[in-house]
N, C-alpha and C positions, 0 to 999 in steps of 0.2 A: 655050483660055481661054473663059472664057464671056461672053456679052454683056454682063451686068451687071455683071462685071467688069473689062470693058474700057472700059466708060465711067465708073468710078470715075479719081478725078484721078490724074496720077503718081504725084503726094510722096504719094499713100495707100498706092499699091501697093507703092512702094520702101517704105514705113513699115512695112507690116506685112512684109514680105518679109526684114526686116532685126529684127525685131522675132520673128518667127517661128522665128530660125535662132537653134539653140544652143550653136553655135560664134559667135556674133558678139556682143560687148557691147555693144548697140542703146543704151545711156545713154550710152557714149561717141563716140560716133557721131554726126556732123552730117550734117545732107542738104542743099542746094542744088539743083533739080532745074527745067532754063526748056528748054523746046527740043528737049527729045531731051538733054541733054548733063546730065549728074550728077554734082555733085563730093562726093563723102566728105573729109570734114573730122573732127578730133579724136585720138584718142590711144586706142589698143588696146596689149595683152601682148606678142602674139607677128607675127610676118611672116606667122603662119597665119592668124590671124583678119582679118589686114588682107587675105589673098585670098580669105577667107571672105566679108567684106563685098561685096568684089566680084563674088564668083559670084553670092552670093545676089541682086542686080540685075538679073545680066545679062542674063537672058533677058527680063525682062520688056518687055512689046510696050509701044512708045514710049521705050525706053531707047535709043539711038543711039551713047552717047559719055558713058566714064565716069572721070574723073580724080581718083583716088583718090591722096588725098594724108594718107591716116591718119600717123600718124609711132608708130613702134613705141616705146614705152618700156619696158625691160625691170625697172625699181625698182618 
């Protein structure tokens, strides 16, 4: 990752990282992000895209702990 990168805030980098992927529906998608720890909030399709959501975070440097609580609705 590059420097100028890593000194941009979390909730940016989770934002666009989640924003980025197109498997993930970024509008229904909450972020919370204090600490290292990230909670995913909201309402996705499938059980895919709710582990979508979370891959798409995981890496990023300052993500620590991520509790993903999308709830899948299938209607």
């Amino acid at each position: 990752m590059s420097t100028a990168a890593a000194t941009r805030p979390l909730f940016e980098r989770i934002h666009e990282a989640l924003t980025s992927n197109p498997h993930v529906p970024s509008r229904e998608v909450r972020v919370e992000a204090a600490g290292g720890r990230v909670v995913l909030k909201g309402s996705v399709r499938s059980f895919f895209q709710k582990q979508m959501a979370q891959e798409a975070i995981r890496r990023i440097d300052g993500v620590e702990c991520i509790d993903n609580l999308l709830e899948v609705n299938w209607a």
